[in-house]
C-alpha positions as CSV (number, residue, x, y, z in Angstrom):
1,X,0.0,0.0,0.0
2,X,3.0,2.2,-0.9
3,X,1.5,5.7,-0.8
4,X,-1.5,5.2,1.3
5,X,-1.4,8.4,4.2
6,X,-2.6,5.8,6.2
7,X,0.2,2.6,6.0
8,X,2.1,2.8,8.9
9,X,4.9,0.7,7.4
10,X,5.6,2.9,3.7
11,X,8.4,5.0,4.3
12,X,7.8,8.5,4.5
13,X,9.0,8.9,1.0
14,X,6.4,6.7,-0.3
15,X,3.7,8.1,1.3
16,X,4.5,11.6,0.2
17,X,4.7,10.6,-3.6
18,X,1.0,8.8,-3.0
19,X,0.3,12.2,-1.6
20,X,1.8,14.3,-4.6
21,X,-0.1,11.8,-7.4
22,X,-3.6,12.6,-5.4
23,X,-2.8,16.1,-5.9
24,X,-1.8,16.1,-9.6
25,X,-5.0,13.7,-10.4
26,X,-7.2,16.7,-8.6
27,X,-5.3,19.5,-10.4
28,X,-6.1,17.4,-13.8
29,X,-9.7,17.2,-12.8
30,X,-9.8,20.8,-12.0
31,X,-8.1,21.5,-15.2
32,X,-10.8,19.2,-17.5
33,X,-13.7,20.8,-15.7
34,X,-11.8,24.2,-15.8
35,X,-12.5,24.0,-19.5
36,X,-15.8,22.1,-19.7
37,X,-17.4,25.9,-20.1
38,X,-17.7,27.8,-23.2
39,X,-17.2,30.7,-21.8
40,X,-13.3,32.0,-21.2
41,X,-14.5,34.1,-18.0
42,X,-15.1,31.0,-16.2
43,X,-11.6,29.5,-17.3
44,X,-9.9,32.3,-16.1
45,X,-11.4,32.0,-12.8
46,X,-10.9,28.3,-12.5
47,X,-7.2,28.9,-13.6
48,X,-6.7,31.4,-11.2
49,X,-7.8,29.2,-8.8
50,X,-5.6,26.0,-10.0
51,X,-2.5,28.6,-10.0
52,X,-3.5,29.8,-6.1
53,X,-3.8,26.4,-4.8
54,X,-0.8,24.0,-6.9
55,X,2.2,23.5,-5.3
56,X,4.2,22.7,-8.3
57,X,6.2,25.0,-10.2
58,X,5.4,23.5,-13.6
59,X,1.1,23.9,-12.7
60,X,1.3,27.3,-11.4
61,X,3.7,28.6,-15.0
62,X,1.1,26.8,-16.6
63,X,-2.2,27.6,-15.3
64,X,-0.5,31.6,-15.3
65,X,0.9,31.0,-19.2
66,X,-3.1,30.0,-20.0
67,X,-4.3,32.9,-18.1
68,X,-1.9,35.4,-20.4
69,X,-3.2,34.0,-23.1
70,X,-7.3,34.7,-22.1
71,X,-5.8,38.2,-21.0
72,X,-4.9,38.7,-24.5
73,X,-8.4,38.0,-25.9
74,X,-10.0,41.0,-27.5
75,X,-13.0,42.6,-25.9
76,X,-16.4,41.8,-27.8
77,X,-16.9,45.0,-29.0
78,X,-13.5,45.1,-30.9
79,X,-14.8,42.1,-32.3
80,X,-18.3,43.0,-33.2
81,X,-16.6,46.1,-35.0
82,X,-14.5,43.7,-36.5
83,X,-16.8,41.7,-38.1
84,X,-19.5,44.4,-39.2
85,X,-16.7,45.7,-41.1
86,X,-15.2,42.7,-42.7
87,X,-18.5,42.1,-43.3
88,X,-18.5,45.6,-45.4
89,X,-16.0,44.5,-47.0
90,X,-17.5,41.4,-48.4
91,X,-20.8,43.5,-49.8
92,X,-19.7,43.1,-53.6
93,X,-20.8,41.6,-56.2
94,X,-17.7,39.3,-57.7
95,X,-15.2,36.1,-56.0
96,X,-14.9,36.4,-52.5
97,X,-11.7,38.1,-51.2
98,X,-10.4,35.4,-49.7
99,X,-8.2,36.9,-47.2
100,X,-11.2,38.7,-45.9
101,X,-13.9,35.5,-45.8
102,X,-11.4,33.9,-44.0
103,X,-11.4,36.3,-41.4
104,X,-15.0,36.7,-41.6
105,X,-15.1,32.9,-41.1
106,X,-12.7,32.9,-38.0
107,X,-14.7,35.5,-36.6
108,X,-18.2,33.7,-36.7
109,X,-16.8,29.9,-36.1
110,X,-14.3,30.8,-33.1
111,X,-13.4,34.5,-31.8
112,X,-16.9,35.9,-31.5
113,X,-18.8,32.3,-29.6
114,X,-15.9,32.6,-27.7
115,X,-16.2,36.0,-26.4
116,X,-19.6,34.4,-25.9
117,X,-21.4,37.0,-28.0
118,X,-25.0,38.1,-27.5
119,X,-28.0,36.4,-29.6
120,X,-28.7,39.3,-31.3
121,X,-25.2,39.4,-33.2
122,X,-25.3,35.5,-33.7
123,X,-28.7,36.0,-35.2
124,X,-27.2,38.8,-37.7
125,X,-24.1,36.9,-38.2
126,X,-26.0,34.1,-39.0
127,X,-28.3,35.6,-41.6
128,X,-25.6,38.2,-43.4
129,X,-23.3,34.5,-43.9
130,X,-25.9,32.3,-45.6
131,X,-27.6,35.7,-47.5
132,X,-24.1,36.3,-48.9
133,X,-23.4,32.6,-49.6
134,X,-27.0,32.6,-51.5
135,X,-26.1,36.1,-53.5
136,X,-22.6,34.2,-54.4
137,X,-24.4,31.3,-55.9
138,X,-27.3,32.7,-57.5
139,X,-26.1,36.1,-58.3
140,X,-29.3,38.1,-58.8
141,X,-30.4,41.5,-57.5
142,X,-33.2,39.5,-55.2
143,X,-30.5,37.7,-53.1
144,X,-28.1,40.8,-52.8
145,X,-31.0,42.6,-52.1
146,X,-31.4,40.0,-48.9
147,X,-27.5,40.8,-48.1
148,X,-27.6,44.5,-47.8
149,X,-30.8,43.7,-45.3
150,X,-28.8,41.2,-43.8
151,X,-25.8,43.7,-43.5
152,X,-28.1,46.3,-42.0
153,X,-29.6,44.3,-39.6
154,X,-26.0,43.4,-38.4
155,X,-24.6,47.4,-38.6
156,X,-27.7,48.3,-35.9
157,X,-27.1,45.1,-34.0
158,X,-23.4,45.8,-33.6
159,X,-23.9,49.6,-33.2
160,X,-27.6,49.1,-30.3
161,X,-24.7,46.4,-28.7
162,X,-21.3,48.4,-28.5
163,X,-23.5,51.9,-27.6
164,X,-25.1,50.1,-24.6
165,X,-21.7,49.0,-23.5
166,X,-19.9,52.3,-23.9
167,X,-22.8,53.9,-21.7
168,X,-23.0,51.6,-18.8
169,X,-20.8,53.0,-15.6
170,X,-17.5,51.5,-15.5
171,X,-14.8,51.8,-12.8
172,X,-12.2,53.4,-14.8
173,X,-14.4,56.3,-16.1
174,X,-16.8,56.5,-12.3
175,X,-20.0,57.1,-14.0
């Protein structure tokens, strides 16, 4: 029973290595469940509290390297910006710009569900993609007429969103 707290007879060494692998197994389910949230905000906090309570050098420059990395996230409404622009940008009849539908792509499959972003903007980001997809295909004044709605929709989404946010009291500005 080498590693058991409770085995009188394992040497001290052998109980404290049982000791350290209970911890590590407890840190890796802290981690899993850490992450079992879409949203980073909880993350952050469950990394913050892996790094407060690990003992080993290697967890804590981890758990802190992982919390650099959410700190580096944008805010949501650099991203909602983001994508009503680069949605602009893709209003045209002709190929799609690649470099920009790729962006636009990274935008709606990964950067903005991560900055968990409100159902109002998925809703308009939703709609602009498959109107624009449609206008590519079909190419008729009808379905770019549905794009420019589409792209309106998601211009007074993104601007009712990012004005609400700029006018709600904030610590830094103490309104």
């Amino acid at each position: 029973m080498a590693g058991n707290p409770t085995n009188r007879t394992g040497s001290p060494c052998e109980i404290t290595i049982g000791w350290c692998e209970l911890v590590n197994r407890d840190l890796l389910k802290s981690y899993l469940n850490a992450m079992d949230s879409p949203k980073p905000e909880i993350w952050k906090r469950k990394l913050q509290f892996i790094r407060s309570f690990a003992k080993e050098d290697r967890v804590i420059t981890w758990a802190e390297s992982q919390i650099n990395i959410l700190n580096k996230l944008p805010p949501k409404e650099t991203l909602y910006l983001e994508a009503v622009e680069t949605a602009q940008k893709l209003f045209r009849r002709g190929p799609l710009d690649e470099e920009l539908w790729k962006r636009f792509e990274q935008l709606y499959w990964s950067e903005l569900p991560l900055a968990n972003e409100s159902r109002a903007m998925e809703s308009a980001l939703v709609r602009f993609r498959q109107a624009l997809l449609e206008a590519q295909i079909g190419n008729d004044d009808k379905e770019w007429g549905d794009v420019n709605q589409a792209l309106l929709t998601l211009s007074r989404v993104v601007s009712n969103e990012v004005t609400t946010k700029a006018m709600q009291p904030t610590v830094e500005n103490g309104s």
